[in-house]
C-alpha positions as CSV (number, residue, x, y, z in Angstrom):
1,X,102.2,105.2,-125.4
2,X,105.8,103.8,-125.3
3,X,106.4,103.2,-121.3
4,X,105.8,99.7,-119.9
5,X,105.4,98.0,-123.2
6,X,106.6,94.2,-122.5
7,X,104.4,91.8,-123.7
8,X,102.6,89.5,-121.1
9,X,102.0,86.1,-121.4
10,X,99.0,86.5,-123.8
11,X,101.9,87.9,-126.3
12,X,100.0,91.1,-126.0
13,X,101.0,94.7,-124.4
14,X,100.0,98.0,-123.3
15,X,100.7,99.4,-126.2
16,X,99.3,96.4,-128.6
17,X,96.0,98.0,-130.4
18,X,92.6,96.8,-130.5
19,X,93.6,95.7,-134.2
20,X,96.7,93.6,-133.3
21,X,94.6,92.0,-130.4
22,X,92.1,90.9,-132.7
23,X,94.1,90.5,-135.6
24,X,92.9,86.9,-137.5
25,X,89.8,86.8,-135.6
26,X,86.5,86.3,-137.5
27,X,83.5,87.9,-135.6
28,X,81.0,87.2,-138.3
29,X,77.6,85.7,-136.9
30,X,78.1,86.9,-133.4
31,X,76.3,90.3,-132.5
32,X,77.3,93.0,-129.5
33,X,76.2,96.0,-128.0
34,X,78.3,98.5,-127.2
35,X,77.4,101.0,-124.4
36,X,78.9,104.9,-124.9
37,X,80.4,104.0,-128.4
38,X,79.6,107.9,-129.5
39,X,83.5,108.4,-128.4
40,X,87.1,107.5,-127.0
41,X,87.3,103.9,-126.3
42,X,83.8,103.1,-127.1
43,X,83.8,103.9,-130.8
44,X,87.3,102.4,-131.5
45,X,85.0,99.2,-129.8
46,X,82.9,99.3,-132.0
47,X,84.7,100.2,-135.2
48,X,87.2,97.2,-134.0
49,X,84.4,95.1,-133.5
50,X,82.6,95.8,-136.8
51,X,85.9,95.4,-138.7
52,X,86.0,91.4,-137.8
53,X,82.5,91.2,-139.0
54,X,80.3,91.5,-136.0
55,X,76.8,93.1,-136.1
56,X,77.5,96.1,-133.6
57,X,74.6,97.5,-131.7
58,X,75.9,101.0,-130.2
59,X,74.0,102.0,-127.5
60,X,74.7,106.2,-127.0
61,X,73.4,109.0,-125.4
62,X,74.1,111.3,-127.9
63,X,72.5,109.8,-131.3
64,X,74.3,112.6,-133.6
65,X,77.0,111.7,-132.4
66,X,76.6,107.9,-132.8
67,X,75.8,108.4,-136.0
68,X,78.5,110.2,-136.7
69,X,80.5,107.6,-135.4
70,X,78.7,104.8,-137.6
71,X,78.7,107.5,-141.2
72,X,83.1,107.2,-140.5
73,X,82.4,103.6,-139.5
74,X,80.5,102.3,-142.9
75,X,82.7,104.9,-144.7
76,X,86.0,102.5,-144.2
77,X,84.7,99.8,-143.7
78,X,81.4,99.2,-146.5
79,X,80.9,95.6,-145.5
80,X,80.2,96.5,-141.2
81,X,76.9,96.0,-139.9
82,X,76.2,98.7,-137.5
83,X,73.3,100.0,-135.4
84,X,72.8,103.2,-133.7
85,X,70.0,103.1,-130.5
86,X,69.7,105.5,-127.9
87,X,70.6,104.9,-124.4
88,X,70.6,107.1,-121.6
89,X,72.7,104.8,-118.8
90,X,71.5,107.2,-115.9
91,X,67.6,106.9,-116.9
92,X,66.1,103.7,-115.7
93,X,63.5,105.1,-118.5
94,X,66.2,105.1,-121.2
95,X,67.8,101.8,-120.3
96,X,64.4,99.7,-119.8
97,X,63.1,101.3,-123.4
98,X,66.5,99.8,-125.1
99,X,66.2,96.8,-123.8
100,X,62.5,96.4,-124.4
101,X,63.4,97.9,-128.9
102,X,66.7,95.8,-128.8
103,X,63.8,92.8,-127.9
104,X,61.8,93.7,-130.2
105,X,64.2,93.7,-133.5
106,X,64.1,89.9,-132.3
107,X,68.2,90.0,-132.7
108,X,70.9,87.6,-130.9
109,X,73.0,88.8,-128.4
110,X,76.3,87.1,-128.2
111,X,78.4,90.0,-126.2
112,X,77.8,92.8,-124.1
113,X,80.0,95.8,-123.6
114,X,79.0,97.8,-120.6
115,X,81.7,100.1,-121.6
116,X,80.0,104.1,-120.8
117,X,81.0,105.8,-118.0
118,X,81.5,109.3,-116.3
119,X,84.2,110.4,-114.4
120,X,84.9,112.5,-111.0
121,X,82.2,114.8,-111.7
122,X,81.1,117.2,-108.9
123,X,77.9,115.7,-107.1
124,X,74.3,115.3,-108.6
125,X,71.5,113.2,-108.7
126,X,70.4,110.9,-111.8
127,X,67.1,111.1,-113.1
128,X,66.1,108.2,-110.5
129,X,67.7,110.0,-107.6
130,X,70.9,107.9,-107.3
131,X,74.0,109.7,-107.3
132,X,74.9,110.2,-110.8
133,X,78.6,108.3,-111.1
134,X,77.2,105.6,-109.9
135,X,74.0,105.3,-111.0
136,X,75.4,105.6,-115.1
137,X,78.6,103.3,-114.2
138,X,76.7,100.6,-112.4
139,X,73.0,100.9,-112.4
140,X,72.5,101.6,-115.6
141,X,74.7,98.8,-116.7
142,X,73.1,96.2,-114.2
143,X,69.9,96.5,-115.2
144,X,71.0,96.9,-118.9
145,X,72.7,93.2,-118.1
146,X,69.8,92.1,-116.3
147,X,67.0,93.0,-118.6
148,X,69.2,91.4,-121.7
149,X,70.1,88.3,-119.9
150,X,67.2,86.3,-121.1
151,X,68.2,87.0,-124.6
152,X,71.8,86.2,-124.2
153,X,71.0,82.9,-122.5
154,X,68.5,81.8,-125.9
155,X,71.3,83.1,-128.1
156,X,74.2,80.8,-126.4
157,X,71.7,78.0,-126.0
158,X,70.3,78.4,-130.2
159,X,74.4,78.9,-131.4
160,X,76.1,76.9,-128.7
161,X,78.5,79.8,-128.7
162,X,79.9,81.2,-125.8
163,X,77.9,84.7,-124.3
164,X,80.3,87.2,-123.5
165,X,79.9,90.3,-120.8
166,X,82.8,92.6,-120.3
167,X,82.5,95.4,-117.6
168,X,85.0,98.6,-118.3
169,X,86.0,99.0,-114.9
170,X,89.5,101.2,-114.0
171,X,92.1,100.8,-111.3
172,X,90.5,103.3,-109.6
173,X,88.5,100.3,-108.2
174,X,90.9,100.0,-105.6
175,X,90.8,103.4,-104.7
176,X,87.4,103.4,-103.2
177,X,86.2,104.4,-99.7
178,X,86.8,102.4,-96.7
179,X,84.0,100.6,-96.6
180,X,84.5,99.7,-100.2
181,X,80.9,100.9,-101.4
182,X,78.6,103.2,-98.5
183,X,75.5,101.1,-99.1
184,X,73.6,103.4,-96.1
185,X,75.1,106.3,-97.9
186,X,75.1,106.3,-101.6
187,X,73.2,110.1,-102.0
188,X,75.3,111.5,-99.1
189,X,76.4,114.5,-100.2
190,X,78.7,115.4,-97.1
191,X,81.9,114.3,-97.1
192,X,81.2,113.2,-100.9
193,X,84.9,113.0,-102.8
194,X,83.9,112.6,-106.4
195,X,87.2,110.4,-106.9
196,X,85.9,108.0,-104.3
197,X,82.7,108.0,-105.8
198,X,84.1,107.1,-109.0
199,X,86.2,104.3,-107.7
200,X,83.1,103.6,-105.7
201,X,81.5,102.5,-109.4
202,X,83.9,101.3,-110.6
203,X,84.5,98.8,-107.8
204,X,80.9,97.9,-108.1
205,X,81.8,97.1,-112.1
206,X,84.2,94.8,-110.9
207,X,82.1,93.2,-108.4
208,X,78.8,93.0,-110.8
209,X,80.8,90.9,-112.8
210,X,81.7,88.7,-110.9
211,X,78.6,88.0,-109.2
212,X,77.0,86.9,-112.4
213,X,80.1,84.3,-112.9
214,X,79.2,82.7,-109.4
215,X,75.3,83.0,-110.8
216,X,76.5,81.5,-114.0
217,X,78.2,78.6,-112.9
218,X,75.1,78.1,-110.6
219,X,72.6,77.7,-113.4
220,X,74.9,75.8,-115.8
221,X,74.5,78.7,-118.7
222,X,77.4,79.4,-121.3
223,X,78.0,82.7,-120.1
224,X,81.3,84.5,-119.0
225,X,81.4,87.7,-117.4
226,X,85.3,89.6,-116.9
227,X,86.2,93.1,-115.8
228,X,89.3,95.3,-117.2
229,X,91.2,97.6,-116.7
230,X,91.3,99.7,-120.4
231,X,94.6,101.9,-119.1
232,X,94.8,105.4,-118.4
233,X,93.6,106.6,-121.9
234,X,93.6,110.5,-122.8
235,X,90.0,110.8,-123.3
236,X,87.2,113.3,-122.4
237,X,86.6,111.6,-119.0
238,X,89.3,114.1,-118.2
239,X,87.0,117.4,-118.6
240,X,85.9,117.3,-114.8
241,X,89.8,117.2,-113.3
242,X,91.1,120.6,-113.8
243,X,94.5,121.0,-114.5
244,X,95.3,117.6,-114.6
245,X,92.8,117.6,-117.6
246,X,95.4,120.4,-118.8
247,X,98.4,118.2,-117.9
248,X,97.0,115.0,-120.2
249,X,95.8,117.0,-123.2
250,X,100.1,118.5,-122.9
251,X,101.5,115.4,-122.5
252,X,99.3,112.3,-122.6
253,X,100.9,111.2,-125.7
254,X,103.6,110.3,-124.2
255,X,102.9,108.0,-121.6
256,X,98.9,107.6,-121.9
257,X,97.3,105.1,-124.0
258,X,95.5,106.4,-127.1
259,X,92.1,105.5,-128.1
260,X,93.0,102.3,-130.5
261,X,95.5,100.8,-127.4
262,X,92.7,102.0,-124.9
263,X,90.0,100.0,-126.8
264,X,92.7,96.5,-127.2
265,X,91.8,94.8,-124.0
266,X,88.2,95.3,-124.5
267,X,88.1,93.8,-127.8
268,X,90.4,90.9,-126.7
269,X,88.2,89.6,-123.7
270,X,85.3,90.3,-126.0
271,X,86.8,88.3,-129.1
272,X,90.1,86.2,-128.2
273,X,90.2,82.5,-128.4
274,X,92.2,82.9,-125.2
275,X,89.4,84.0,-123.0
276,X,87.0,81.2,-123.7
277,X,85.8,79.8,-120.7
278,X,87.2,82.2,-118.6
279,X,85.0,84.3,-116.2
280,X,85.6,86.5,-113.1
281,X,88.8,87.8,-114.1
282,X,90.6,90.8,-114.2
283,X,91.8,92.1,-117.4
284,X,94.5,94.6,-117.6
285,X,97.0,95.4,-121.2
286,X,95.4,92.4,-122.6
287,X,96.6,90.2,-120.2
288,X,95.3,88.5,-116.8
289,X,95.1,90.9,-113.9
290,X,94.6,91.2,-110.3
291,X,92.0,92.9,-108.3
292,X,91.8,94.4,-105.3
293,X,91.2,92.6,-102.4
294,X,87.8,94.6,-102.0
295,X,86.9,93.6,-105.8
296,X,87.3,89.8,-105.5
297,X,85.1,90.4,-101.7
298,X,82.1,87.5,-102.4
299,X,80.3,88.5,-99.9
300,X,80.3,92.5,-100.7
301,X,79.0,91.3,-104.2
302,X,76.4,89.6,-103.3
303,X,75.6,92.3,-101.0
304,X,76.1,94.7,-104.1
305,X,73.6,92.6,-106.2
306,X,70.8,92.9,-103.5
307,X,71.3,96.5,-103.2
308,X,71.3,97.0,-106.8
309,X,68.1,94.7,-107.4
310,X,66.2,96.5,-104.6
311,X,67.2,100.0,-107.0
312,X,66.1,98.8,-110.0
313,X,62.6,97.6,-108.9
């Protein structure tokens, strides 16, 4: 990507990598999951993540694949430390089981990357009846969150480090429905538009977030929690779209993000000395952002956090 490349005041840019962003930084002692690090942004995460010495945990679907992804992983880089579980983030089944073997291998959890996601599919159901964008793009990763918290809370307390969760969100969070999310109407499938669905979830990513900072401060714990914007990255999340699918596989290069600049701002709010102490923000080209007006709504998260509560039990 070579468009709108000026560096913002972090000395960062769209088109700065996941390298450069982290370039200096030792991660060694501090371990991370990774959710959907089997491909595109995800793997680069990880690989990132592993290359400054943190012990990455990537939770996939698709364990071939995440192996596969961990083989080309250890292969460049001998010294990483990487783990391969699965996770299915649209299974309550699948995430509850992760949590419960990522408890039981008794290891630390410094950050959190609820980073899977599907995109703009036509409607369907999740396993737990919850319609499917935004049951994998926020359900799964808020109980993920919730059933992991207890751990991250012993690990900030036991290092006196700093517990990091980043939400992948997209600036289709501002591109939502009216209502911002239709509570009374999540498994509506009339008048369903799978791009407001999707900006539906990823709206609540934003807003899951910062919920826990307001719960954080609250309780006194040593725990941030951001949302991002990656940048329109020419990935698979595409394969739903059509011929705009066609139209970034022609000429994405050009003015879309690849993989290692897609991954950058991920691996900067998960690593940089910058973001310490900073919590319900919006991250976008490695820089601050701005939400919408619907995403920084305190009273629609809370709302949000009920909703999602009253799902997961």
């Amino acid at each position: 990507m070579w468009l709108f490349s000026r560096k913002g005041p972090s000395g960062f840019s769209s088109s700065s990598t996941a390298e450069q962003v982290t370039e200096g930084i030792d991660g060694s002692g501090l371990t991370a999951i990774v959710t959907g690090a089997s491909s595109g942004i995800g793997s680069e995460t990880a690989r990132v993540l592993a290359l400054r010495g943190v012990h990455v945990v990537m939770g996939v679907r698709n364990v071939s694949a995440g192996n596969n992804v961990k083989d080309t992983i250890v292969k460049d880089i001998p010294s990483a430390k990487v783990e391969v579980m699965e996770l299915d983030l649209s299974s309550m089944t699948s995430v509850r089981k992760f949590a419960s073997d990522f408890g039981s291998a008794g290891l630390p959890l410094n950050i959190l990357i609820n980073n899977a996601g599907i995109m703009a599919i036509p409607f369907a159901l999740s396993k737990d009846n919850i319609e499917l964008q935004f049951a994998t793009n926020h359900i799964g990763h808020f109980l993920l969150t919730h059933l992991l918290l207890d751990t991250m809370k012993k690990t900030t307390h036991d290092s006196k480090r700093e517990g990091r969760i980043i939400n992948v969100s997209s600036e289709a969070h501002r591109y939502s429905y009216s209502e911002g999310i239709r509570f009374d109407k999540i498994n509506d499938q009339s008048g369903y538009s799978n791009i407001f669905a999707y900006g539906q979830s990823k709206l609540a990513n934003v807003l899951h977030a910062n919920e826990l900072t307001r719960r954080f401060k609250e309780d006194g714990v040593n725990i941030t929690a951001n949302s991002l914007h990656p940048g329109l990255i020419a990935t698979n999340l595409f394969r739903h779209m059509g011929i705009l699918n066609g139209v970034v596989n022609a000429f994405g290069k050009f003015v879309i993000k690849n993989a290692q600049q897609g991954a950058a701002t991920t691996c900067y709010a998960a690593l940089h000395p910058q973001v310490k102490g900073k919590s319900g923000e919006y991250f976008s080209d490695s820089n601050l952002g701005k939400a919408s007006a619907q995403g920084t709504d305190s009273e629609l998260a809370m709302k949000l956090w009920d909703f999602s509560m009253n799902l997961v039990k």
